[in-house]
N, C-alpha and C positions, 0 to 999 in steps of 0.2 A: 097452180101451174100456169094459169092464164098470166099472171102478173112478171112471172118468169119469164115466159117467150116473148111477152110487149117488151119488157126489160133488154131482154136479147136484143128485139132487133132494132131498138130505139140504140143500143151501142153499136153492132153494126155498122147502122148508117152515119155513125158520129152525130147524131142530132144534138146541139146544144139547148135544148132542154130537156134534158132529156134524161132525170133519172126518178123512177118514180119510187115514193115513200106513203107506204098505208094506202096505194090502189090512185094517190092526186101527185101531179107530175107538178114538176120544180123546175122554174128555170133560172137560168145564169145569166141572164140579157141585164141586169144590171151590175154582174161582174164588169162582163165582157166592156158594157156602156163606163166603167170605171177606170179600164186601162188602156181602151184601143185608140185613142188620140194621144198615147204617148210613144205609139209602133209607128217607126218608119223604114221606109224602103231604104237600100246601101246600092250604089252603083259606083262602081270603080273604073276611072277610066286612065288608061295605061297607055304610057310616049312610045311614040313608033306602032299604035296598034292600030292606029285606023277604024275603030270603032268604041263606044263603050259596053263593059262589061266584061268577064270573062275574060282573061289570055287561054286560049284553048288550048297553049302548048306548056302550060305547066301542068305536065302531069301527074301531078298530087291531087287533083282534083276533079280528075274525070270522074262522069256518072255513066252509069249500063241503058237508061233507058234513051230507048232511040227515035221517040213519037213524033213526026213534023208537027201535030196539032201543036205541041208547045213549044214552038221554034220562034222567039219574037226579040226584037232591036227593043224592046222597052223594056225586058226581063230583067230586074234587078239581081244583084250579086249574091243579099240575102236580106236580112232582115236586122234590125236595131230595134234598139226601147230610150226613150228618155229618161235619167235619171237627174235631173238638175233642172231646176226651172230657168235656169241661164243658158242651157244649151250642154251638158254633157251629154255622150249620148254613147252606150254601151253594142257592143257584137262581138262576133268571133275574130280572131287572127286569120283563121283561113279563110273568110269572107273577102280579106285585100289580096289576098294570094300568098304564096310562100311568103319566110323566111327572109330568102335573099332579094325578091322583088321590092318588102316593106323596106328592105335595109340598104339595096342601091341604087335609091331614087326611080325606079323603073314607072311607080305613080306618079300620074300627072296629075289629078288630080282626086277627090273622095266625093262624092255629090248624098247629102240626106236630105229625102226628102217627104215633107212632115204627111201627114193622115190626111189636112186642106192642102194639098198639093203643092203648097213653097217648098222650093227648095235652097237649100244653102250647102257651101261648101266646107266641109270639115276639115279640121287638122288634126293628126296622131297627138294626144298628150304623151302617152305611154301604153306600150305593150306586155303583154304578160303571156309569154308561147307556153309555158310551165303548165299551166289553165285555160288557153286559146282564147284569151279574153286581149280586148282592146280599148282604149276610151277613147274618144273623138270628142272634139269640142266644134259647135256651130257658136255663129255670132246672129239671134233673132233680134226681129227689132222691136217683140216684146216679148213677155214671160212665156214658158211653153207646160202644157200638162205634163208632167211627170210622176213614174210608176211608185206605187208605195209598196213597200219589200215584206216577204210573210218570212217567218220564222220556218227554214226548212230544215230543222233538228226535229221540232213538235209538228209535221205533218206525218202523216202514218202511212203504210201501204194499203192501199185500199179508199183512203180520200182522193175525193175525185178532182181532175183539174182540166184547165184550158188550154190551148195554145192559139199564137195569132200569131201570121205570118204572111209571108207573099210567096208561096208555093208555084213556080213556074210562071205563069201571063194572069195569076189570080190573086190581087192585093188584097190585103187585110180581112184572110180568110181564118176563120175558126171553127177549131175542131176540138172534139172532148175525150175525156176520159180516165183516167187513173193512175196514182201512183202503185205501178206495178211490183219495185223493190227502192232499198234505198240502198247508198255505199258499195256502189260494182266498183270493182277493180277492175279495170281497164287497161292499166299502165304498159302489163306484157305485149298485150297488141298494139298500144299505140306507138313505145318504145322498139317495136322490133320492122316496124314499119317508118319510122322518123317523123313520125307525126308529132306533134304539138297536142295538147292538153294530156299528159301522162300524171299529173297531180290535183287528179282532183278523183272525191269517191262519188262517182255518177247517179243520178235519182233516175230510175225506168220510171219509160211510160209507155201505154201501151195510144195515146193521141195520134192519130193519124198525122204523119210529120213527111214533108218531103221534099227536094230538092228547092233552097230558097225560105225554108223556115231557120236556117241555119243564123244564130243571133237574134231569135225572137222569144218571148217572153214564155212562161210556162207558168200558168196562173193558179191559184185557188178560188174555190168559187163564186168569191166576194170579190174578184179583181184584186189581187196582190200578189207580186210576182216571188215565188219560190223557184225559181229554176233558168235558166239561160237554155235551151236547144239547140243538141251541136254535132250530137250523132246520130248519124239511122244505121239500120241492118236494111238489107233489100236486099233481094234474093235472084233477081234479075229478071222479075216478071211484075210481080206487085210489091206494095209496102207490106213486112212483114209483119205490124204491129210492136215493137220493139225499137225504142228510139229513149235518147239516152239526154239529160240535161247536168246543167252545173248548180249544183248545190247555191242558192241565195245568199249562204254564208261566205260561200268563197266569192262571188262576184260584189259583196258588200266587202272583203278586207283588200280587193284589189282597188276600186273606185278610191280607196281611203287613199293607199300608198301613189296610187298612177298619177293622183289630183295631187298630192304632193310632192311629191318627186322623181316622177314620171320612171319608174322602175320599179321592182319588188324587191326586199331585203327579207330575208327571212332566214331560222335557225339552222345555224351550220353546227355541228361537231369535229368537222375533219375528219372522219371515213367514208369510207363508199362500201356498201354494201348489197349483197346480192338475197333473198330468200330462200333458205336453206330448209326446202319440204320435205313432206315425206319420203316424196318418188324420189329425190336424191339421196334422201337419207338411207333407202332401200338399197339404191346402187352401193352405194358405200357399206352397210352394211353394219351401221351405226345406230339402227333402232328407228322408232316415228317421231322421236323429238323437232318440232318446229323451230324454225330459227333462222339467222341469217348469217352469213361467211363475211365475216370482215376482213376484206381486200385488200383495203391500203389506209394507212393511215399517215397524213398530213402531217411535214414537221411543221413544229412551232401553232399546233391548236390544242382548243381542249380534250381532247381524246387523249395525245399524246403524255398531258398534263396528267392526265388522270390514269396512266400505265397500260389503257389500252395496246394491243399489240393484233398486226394484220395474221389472219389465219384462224381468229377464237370467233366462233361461236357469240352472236348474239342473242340473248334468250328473252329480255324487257327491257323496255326502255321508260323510265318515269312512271313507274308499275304497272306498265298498260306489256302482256305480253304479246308474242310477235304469234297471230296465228298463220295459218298453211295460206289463207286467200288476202293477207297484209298488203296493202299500198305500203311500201316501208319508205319511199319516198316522202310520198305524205305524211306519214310520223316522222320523219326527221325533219324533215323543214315548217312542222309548227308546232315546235317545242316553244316553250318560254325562254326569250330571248334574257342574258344576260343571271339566269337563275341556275341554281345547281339542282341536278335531279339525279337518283340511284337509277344505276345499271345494271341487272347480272349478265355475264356471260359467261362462257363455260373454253376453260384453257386447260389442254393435254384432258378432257375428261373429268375433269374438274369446276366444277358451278363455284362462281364466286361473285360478290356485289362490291360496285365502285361506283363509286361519283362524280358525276362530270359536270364543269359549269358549260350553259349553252352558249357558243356563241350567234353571228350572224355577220350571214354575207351576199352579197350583190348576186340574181340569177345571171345577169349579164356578163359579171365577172368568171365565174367556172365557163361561162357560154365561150370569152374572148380567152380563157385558158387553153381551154381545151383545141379550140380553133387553133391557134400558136401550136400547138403540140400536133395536130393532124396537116397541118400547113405545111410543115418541117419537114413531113416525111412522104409527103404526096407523093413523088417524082419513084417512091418504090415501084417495081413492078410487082403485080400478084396477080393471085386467079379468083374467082369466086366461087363458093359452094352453095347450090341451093337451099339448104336446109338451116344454115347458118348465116348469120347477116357481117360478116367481115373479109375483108380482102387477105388472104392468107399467101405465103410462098414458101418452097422449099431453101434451106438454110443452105448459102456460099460460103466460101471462102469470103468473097466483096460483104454480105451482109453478116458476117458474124465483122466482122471490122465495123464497119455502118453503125449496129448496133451494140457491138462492143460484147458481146455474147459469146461464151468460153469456148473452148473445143470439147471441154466433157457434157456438154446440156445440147442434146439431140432429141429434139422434136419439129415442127412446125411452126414458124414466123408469124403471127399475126404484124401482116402490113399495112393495113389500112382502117381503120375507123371510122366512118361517116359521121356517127351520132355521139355530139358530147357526153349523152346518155349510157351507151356500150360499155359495160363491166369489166372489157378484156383489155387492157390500153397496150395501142402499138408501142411493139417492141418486145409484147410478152413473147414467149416458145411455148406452144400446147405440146406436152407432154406425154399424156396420158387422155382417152377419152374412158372416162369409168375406170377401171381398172386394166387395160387395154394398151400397152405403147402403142405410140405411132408415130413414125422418121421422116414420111415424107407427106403429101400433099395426100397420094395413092392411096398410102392406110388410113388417113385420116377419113377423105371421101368414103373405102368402104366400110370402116368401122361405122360409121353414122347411116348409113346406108342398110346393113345390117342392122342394128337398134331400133330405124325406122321401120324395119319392116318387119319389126314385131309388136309393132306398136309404139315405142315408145316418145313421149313428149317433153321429155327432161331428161338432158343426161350430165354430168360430171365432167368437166374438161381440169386435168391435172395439169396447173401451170408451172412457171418461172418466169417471175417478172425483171421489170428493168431492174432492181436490185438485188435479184437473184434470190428472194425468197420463194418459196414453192408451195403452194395449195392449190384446192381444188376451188371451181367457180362453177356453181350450178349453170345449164344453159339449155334457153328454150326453143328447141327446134323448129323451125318454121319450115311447113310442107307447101308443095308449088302451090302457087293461086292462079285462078283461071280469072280472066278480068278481060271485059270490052270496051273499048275507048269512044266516048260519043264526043269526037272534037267542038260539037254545040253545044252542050252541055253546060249550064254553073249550076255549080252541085253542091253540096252537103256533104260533109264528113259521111260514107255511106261505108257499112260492111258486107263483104259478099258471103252466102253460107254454103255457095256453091263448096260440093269436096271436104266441106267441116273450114272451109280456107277464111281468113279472116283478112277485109281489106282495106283500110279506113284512109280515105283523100282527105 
């Protein structure tokens, strides 16, 4: 029992040495001595801002806590690691800020700067928003320490690890502790918020992680980095212990492709697909078979090749099948590129197996697709519904013209799309929520309204899309979130658990 409570509150306090074996304590100081000259500070400083650090006014990236003690002009943006003894140098995407800052010049500049205090100026090689991963290249003017990478398939839950970061005014701070789970799904939250890294299966940790560890290293005990740190949970009072990294394997196949070709290519099939769970499958009324609604299918790819057809049931893919908590994004874009793999899926009720060769295609490209396709149709007007993340309107006379949508297909317009990511593409008509018509905006609010307040967190929307075929498209209701903006703030991908509300900047 003694050896239990030392135990306890040696994790607690995060002590890095701090775990003891047969009653003699172990420490990590010559991990930690192994990687921490290859963590550097990230400070981004932005044209027209008049200071470095932070743009306060992108709000993707507010944090809740409101403390003057950590209110400092030095605070870095987040945190990097060296991966190249020439100068690459790894972090998150949202450490430079959104999206559209990286992409219209809005940086003026990238400053890293090393563990001995130089600093040097960075340039973007290439971005990966799929993964919230970035490479940066410095010019030193000699060699630099660089992290050596752990295999994070063979760490378990329960082996213990490090992190080092620059948390708020305190550099190259470390803290301990455990792989809590491995392969969370993520995607729903991160997708229905328009965040960035939706494709990756996340390693917990329970390391005390917090504002500014965001891009810092997640080690094993021997100093070898398994993990990238990109998410927190906070609760809006303390760190909740619950903090979320990227898998070592996906931050080694991004370095590979971004130092090459400063982009990511990865397995396309040409469908889009949604996960078709239980609690949908309940609605409907279809049984607990797992699986995914194939939406659309792409002329001119291999899906099409291979007789797939939009509306069947996806049940495996390359014999891995689809369970209820599936990244399915993640299984489709790391398929074997250029190989054929067996399918089943299930059509009218019916299970069948088909083959499909993989192909591959540019993230950038669906990104500049989809963008063309939401560009086009901005200028709609619509309203928005809480619980749902699209801009919707009731159907005219001007927009059944607009969208060319019949006079017998009466439901509700999705007008607008934010996120390349969104399963419903403007221009669909929601039809049906469950089994439920609904004509105008009116029913649709209280049918969902209703639903929610019996609980439910999945419901069935019965479409018609631009080509006028009709199925259903699972979808994941999103309840308000209570959220406090601290305009000083750089922060960390944080989640709020306020209300069960999930919130991630």
């Amino acid at each position: 029992m003694r050896y239990i409570f030392v135990l306890f509150l040696l994790l607690e306090s995060s002590s890095c040495f701090a775990v003891l074996s047969g009653g003699s304590a172990f420490s990590i100081k010559n991990g930690v001595k192994a990687v921490i000259n290859s963590v550097v500070e990230i400070v981004v400083v932005y044209k027209n801002d008049g200071h470095e650090g932070l743009d306060s006014s992108d709000s993707s990236r507010f944090f809740s806590y409101t403390g003057d003690d950590f209110k400092s002009d030095q605070q870095p943006d987040g945190t990097g690691f060296i991966v190249d003894e020439t100068g690459y140098v790894v972090t998150n995407c949202h450490v430079l800020g959104s999206r559209q800052k990286i992409h219209d010049n809005s940086i003026e500049k990238i400053k890293v700067i090393l563990y001995n205090g130089n600093e040097y100026e960075a340039k973007i090689v290439g971005v990966d928003y799929r993964t919230d991963i970035v490479l940066l290249k410095i010019e030193p003017k000699s060699k630099l320490f660089c992290v050596k990478f752990a295999d994070s398939d063979a760490v378990e839950v329960g082996d213990g690890v490090f992190a080092v970061g620059n948390p708020y005014i305190y550099k190259n701070t470390v803290t301990f502790g455990i792989i809590s789970h491995k392969e969370r799904d993520l995607s729903g939250q991160i997708v229905e918020l328009g965040s960035g890294g939706d494709l990756v299966p996340y390693m917990q940790t329970d390391a005390v992680i917090n504002q500014g560890n965001s891009g810092g290293p997640l080690c094993t005990c021997d100093g070898k980095v398994v993990g990238m740190i990109t998410i927190i949970f906070y609760d809006g009072v303390r760190n909740t212990g619950i903090s979320f990294a990227i898998p070592a394997k996906i931050i080694q196949q991004d370095i590979e492709q971004l130092r090459k070709n400063g982009r990511m290519k990865r397995s396309w099939l040409g469908i889009s697909v949604t996960p078709f769970n239980k609690s949908v499958s309940d609605a409907l009324g279809i049984g607990d078979r797992c699986g995914c609604v194939i939406q659309r299918v792409e002329e001119g790819s291999s899906a099409i090749a291979a007789g797939v057809k939009s509306g069947e049931i996806l049940l495996s893919i390359n014999d891995s099948n689809i369970a209820e908590n599936s990244n399915m994004e993640y299984m489709l874009t790391n398929l074997p590129i250029d190989k054929v793999v067996p399918i089943q899926i299930m059509r009218d009720g019916v299970e069948m197996k088909l083959s499909i060769k993989v192909g591959s295609r540019s993230d950038e490209d669906k990104i500049d697709e989809a963008n063309d396709e939401i560009s086009s149709k901005k200028n709609v007007p619509c309203e928005e519904i809480d619980s749902i993340t699209l801009g919707v309107a009731n159907l005219t006379p001007e927009l059944r013209k607009y969208f060319n949508i019949p006079a017998d297909v009466n439901g509700v317009l999705v007008a607008r799309s934010d996120d390349f990511r969104n399963d419903i593409p403007v221009g669909s008509v929601i039809l049906k929520v469950n089994h439920s018509n609904v004509k105008n905006i009116e029913e649709l609010r209280a049918e969902l309204q209703k639903l929610m307040n019996n609980g439910a967190k999945t419901v069935a929307f019965y479409i018609c899309d631009g080509q006028w075929k009709k199925f259903y498209i699972p979808v994941k209701l999103k309840y308000s979130l209570h959220n406090t903006k601290n305009n000083n703030a750089r922060s960390a991908p944080t989640t709020n658990l306020n209300a069960g509300a999930t919130v991630i900047n």
